[in-house]
C-alpha positions as CSV (number, residue, x, y, z in Angstrom):
1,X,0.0,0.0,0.0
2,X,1.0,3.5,-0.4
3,X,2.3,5.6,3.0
4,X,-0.1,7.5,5.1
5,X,1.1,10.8,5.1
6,X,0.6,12.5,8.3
7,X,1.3,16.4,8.6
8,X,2.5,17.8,11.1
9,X,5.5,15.8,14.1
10,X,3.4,17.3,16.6
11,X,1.9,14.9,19.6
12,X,-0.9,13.5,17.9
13,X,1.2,12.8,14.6
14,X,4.2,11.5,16.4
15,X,1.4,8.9,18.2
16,X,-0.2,7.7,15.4
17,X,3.2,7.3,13.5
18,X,4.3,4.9,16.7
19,X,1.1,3.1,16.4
20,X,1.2,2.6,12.4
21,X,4.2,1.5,13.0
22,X,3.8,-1.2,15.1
23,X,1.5,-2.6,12.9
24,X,4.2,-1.8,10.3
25,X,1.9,0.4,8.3
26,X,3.9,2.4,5.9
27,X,3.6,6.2,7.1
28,X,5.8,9.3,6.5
29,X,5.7,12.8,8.8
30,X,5.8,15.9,6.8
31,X,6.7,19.1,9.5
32,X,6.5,22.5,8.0
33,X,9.2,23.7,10.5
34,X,13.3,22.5,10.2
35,X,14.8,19.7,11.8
36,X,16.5,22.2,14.4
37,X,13.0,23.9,15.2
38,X,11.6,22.6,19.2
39,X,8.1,23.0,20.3
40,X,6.9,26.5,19.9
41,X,5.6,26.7,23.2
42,X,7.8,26.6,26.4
43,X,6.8,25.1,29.1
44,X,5.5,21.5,30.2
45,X,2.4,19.8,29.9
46,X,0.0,17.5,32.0
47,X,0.2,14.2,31.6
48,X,-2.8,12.1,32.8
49,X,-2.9,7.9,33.0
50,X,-5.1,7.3,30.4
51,X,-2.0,9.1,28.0
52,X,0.6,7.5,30.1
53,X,-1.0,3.9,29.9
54,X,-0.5,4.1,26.0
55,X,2.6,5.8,26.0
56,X,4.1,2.7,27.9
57,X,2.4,0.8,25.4
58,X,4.5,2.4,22.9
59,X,7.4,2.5,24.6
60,X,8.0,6.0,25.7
61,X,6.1,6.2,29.4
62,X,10.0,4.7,31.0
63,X,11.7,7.3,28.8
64,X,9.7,10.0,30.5
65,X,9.5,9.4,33.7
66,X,13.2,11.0,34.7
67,X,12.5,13.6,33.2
68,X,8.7,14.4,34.5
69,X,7.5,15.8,38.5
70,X,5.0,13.1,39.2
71,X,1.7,14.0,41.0
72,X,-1.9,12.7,42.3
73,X,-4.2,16.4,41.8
74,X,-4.2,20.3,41.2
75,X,-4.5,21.6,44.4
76,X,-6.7,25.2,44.5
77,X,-6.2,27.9,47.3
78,X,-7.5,31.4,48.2
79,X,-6.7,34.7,49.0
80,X,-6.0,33.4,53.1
81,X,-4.2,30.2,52.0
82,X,-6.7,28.3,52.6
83,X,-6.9,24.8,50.3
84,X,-10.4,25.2,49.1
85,X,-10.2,21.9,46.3
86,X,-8.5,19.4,45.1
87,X,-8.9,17.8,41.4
88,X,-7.7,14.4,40.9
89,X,-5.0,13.9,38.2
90,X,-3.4,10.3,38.6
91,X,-2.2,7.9,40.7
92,X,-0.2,4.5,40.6
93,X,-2.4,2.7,43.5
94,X,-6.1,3.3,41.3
95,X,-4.9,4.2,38.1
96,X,-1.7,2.4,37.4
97,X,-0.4,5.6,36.8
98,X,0.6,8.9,38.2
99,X,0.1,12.4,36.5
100,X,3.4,13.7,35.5
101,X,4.2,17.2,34.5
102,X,6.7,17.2,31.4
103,X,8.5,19.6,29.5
104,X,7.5,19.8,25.9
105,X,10.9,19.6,24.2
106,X,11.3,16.5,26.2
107,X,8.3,14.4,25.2
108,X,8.6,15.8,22.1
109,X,12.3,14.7,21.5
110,X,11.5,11.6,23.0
111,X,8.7,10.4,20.6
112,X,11.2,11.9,17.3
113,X,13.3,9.7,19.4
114,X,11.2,6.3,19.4
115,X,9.8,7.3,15.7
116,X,13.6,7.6,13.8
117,X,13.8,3.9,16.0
118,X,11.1,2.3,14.2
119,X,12.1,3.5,11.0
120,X,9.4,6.5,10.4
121,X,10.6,8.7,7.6
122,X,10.5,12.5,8.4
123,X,10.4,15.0,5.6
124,X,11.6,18.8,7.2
125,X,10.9,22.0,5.7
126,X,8.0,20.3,4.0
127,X,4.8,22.9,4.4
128,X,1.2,21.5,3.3
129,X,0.0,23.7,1.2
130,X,-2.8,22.1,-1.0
131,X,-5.0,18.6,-1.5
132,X,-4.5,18.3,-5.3
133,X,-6.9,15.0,-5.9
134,X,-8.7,12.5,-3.6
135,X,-10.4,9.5,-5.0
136,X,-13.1,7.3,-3.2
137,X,-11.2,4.3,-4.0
138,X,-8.9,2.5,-1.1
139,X,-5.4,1.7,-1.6
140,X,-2.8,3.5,-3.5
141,X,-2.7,6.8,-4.2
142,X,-6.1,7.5,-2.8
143,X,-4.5,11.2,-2.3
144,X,-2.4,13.8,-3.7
145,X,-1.3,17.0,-2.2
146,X,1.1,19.6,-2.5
147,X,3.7,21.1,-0.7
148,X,4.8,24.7,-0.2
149,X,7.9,24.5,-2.1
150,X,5.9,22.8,-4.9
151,X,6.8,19.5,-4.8
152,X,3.7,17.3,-5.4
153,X,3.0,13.8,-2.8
154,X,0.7,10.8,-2.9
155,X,-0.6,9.1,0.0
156,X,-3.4,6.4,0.6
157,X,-4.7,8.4,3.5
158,X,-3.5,11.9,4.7
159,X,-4.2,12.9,8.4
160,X,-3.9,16.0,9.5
161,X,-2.3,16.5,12.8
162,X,-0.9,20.2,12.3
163,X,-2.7,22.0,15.2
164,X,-5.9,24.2,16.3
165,X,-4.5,26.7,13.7
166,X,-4.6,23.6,10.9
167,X,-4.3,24.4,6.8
168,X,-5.3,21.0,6.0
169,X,-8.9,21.5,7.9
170,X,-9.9,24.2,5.3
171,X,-10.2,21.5,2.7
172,X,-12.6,19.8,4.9
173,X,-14.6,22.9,6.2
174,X,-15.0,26.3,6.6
175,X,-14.8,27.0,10.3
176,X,-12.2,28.5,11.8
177,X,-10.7,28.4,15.6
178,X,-12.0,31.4,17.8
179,X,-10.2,34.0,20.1
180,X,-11.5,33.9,23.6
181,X,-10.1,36.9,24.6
182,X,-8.0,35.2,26.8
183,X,-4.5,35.7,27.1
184,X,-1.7,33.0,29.5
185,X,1.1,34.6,30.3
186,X,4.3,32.4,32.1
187,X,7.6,32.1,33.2
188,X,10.1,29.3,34.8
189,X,11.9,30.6,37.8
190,X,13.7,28.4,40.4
191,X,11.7,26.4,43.4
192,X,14.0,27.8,45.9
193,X,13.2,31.1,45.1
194,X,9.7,30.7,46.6
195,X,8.8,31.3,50.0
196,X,6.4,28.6,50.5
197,X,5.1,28.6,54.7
198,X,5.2,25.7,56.0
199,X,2.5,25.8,58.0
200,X,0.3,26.7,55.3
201,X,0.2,22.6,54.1
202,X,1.0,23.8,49.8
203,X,1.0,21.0,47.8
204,X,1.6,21.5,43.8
205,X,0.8,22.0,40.9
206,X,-1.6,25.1,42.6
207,X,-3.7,27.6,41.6
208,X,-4.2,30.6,43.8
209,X,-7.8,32.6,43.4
210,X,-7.4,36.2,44.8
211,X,-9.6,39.0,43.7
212,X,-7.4,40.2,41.3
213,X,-7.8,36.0,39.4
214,X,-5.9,33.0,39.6
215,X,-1.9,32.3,39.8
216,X,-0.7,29.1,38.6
217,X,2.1,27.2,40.0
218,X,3.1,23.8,38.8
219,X,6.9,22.0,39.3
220,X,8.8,21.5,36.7
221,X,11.5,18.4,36.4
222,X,11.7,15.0,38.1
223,X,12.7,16.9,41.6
224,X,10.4,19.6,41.1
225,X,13.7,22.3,40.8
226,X,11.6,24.3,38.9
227,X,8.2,26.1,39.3
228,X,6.4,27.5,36.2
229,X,4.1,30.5,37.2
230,X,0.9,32.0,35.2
231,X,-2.1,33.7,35.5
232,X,-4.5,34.3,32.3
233,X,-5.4,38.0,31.5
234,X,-8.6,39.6,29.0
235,X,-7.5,40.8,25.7
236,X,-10.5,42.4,23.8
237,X,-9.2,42.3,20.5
238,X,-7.4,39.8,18.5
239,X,-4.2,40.2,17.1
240,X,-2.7,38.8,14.2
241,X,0.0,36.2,14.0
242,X,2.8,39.3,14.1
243,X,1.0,41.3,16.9
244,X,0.9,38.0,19.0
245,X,5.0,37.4,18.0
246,X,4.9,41.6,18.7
247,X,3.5,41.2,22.1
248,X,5.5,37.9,22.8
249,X,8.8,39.5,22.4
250,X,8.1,42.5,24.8
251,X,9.0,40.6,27.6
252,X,9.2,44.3,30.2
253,X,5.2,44.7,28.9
254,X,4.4,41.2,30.0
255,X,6.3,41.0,33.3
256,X,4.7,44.4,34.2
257,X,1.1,42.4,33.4
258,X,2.5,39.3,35.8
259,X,3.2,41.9,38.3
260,X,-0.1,43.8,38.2
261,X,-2.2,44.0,41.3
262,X,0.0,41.5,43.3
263,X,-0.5,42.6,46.6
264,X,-3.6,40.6,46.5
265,X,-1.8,37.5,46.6
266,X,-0.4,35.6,49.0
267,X,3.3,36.2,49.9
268,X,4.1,33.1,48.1
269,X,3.0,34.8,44.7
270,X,4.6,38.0,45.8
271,X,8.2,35.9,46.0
272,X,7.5,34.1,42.5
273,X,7.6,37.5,40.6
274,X,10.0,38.9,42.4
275,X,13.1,37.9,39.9
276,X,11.6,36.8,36.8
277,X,14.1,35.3,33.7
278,X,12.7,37.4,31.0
279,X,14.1,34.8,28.5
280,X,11.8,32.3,29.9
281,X,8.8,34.6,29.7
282,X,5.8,33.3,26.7
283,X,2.5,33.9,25.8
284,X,-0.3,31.7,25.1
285,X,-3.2,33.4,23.4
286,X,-6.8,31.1,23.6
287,X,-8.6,30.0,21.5
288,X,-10.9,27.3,20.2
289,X,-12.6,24.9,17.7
290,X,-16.3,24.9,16.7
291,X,-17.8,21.7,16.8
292,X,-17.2,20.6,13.5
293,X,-20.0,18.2,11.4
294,X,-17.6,16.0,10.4
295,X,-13.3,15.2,10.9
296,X,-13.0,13.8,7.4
297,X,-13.3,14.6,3.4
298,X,-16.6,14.0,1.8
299,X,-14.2,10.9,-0.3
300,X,-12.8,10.1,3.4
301,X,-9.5,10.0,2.4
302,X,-8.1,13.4,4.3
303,X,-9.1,12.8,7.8
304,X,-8.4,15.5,11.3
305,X,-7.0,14.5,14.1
306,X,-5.7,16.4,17.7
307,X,-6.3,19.9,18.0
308,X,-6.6,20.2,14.1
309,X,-10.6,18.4,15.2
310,X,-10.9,19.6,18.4
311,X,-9.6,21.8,20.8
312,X,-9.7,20.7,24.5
313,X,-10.0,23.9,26.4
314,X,-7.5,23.5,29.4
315,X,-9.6,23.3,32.6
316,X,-9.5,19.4,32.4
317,X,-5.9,19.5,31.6
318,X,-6.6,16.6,28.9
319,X,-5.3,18.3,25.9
320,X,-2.5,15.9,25.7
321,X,-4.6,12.7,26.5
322,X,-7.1,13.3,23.9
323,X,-4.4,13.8,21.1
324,X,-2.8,10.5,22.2
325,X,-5.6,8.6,22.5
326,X,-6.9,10.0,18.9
327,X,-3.3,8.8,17.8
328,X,-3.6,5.4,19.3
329,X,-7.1,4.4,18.6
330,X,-6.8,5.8,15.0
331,X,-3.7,3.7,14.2
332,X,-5.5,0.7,15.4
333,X,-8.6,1.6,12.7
334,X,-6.3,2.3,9.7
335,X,-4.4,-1.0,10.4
336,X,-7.5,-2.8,10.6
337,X,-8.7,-1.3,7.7
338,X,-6.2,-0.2,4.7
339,X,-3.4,-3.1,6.8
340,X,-2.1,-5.5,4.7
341,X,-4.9,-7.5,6.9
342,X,-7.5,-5.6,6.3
343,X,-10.4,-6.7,7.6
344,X,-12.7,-3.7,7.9
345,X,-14.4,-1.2,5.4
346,X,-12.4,2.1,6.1
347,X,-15.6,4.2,5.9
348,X,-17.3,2.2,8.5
349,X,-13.9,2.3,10.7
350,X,-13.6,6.2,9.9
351,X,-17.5,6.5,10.9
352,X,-17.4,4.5,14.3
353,X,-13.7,5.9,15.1
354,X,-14.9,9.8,14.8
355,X,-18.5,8.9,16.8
356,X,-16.5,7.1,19.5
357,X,-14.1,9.6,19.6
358,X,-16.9,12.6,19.7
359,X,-18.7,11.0,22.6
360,X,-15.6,11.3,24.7
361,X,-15.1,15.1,23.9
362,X,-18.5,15.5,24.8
363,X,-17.7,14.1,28.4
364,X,-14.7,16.0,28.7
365,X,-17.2,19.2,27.6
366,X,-19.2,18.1,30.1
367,X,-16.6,17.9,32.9
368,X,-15.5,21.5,31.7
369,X,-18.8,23.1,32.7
370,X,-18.7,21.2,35.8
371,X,-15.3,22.5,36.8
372,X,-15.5,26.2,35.4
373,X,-18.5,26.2,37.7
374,X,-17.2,24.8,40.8
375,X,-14.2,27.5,40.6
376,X,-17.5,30.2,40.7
377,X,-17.8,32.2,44.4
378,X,-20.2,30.0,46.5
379,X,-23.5,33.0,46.0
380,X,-22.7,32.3,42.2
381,X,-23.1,27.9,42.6
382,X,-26.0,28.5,44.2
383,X,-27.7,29.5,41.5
384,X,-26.8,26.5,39.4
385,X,-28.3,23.0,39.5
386,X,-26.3,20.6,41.7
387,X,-25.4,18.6,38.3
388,X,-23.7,21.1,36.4
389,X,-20.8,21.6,39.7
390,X,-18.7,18.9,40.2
391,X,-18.4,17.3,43.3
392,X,-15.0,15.4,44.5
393,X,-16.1,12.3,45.8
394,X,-13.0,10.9,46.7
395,X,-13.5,9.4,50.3
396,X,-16.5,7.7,49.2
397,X,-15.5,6.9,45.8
398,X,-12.2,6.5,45.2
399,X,-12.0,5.9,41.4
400,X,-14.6,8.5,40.9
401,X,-11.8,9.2,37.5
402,X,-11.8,6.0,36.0
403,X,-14.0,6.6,33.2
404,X,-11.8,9.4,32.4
405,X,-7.9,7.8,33.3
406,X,-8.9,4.0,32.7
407,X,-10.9,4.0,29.5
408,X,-9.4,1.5,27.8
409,X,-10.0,3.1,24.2
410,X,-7.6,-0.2,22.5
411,X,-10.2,-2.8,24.0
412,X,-12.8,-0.7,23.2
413,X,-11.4,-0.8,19.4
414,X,-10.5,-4.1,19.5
415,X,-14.4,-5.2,20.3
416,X,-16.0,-3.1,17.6
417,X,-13.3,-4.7,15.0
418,X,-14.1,-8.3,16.3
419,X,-18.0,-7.6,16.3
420,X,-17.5,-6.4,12.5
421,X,-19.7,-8.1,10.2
């Protein structure tokens, strides 16, 4: 068969390149930026079982664990210090699993790592620019697309996995990611430089509510050496991709925001922004996806993926898991499908893989609105129905999570391929 071209080497394309190849599905990574190009954002990311269960799977979980803080929850805190909730992340004695915090250019590296291993071909400088042809047909050649330099490629299937801000998704629809008017603004300073009381019983990754919002703190590196700090500000007015690079590179303008109206913290947020790296200062503007009717071509043979599909917003911190388990369970279709063993239709695997995968965004929507609410000042929870604030029922339920860290996606894959027919 011919490759599956995949474009973009970000998470979700670097999973579903591990999980073709497994099944040693021909498949080739096209990445519009060089081979010396990191991830664009700094920072690290949450890591949640249900992504760490696969990533084992696949051979990278081991690989990241000295370089990752583990944890069990996000911890939330007020004005006075004291610890008003905790939200359950991971843990090895339910889950298998705990949550780990890891930098970005380290589970990236690590997955370019396990991908040049397994013999996936990675073509650099190589922009998507246009879908040329698709056919209906299955099997070779199914698509052709060009590239920015003008050099023309075929694939049997081409999955984009290039991002919320995706130029393959306008071949497949119209809709286009929306600005929030929310701004992230962060830095990495030193642990030691915090004055964290001891009396006061801080456990991380925290967010601090004062009236003035919320500071994030979250360790960084196996021993926790290093704290990233953030708070979210409103921007009324989009800018465009060189007023965000503009506003990124004025690091005095977005140090002055970090320090705005910080005597309403705690002392421990005073001491975070007292020295602040301003190399290590970025921005993160929000934004995010419509619901979109479908995730493939009307031929099916250009297909969305990640953040190019969906766009988790970060309250759940499940970004990451979603884009693996999209990577993971939509290997498993295509090899069941357009494999050498084919033993599905790959319109009927395309159709129950994008319904499967929608009914778990809509649970994660669902746990959003739950969680945005319980952050809201008690007078403001009164006024909603009990069902829409979530409730940690930890001490009476223990794996109150499990539908969200132990879903078992592969088995779940596995018995809709073994029921086919």
């Amino acid at each position: 068969m011919e490759e599956i071209a995949i474009i973009g080497a970000g998470m979700a394309g670097l999973t579903l390149a591990l999980s073709l190849a497994k099944h040693s599905i021909p498949v080739r990574i096209y990445e519009a930026r060089s081979s010396s190009a990191g991830p664009s954002l700094g920072g690290a990311m949450m890591l949640s079982p249900n992504s760490l269960s696969l990533f084992d799977k696949l051979g990278a979980y081991q690989a990241l664990l000295p370089l990752s803080y583990p944890f069990k929850a996000v911890y939330y805190k007020d004005a006075v210090e004291h610890t008003t909730d905790a939200y359950p992340m991971g843990s090895e004695e339910l889950y298998g699993y705990p949550a780990l915090r890891t930098y970005r250019r380290d589970l990236h590296s690590t997955l370019l790592r396990l991908c040049g291993e397994r013999g996936v071909p990675m073509e650099y400088d190589a922009k998507f620019s246009r879908v040329v042809s698709e056919s209906y047909k299955d099997g070779e050649e199914a698509v052709t697309f060009l590239l920015a330099d003008g050099r023309t490629r075929k694939a049997s299937l081409l999955v984009a996995s290039d991002g919320i801000h995706s130029t393959v998704r306008s071949y497949i629809t119209d809709l286009k990611p929306m600005f929030v008017k929310i701004m992230g603004v962060a830095f990495t300073a030193k642990t030691s430089s915090f004055r964290i009381p001891a009396e006061k019983n801080y456990k991380f990754p925290l967010t601090i509510t004062a009236s003035a919002g919320n500071i994030l703190m979250a360790p960084q590196n196996q021993d926790g050496g290093e704290m990233l700090t953030g708070r979210q500000f409103p921007v009324h007015e989009e800018l465009s991709r060189e007023g965000w690079e503009e506003l990124g590179a004025d690091k005095k303008k977005l140090i002055a925001m970090m320090r705005s109206r910080i005597d309403e913290f705690p002392d421990i947020a005073r001491s975070a922004l007292e020295y602040i790296d301003e190399s290590t200062v970025y921005i993160w503007p929000y934004y995010k996806l419509p619901l979109l009717p479908s995730w493939g071509s009307e031929k099916g043979k250009v297909v969305l993926m990640g953040d190019a599909a969906h766009a988790i917003p970060p309250t759940t911190g499940q970004g990451a898991g979603m884009a693996v388990e999209d990577g993971v369970t939509l290997g498993e279709i295509i090899a069941a499908s357009l494999g050498p063993q084919a033993t599905v239709k790959w319109a009927d695997g395309f159709r129950w893989w994008q319904e499967t995968r929608k009914k778990r965004l809509n649970q994660l929507i669902e746990l959003t609105t739950q969680l945005n609410s319980r952050r809201l000042p008690p007078e403001k929870q009164a006024e909603l129905p009990k069902e829409q604030i979530w409730v940690d029922e930890s001490e009476t339920n223990p794996r109150q999570m499990a539908w969200l860290y132990e879903p078992h996606v592969e088995e779940e894959v596995e018995r809709w391929i073994s029921s086919y027919h």
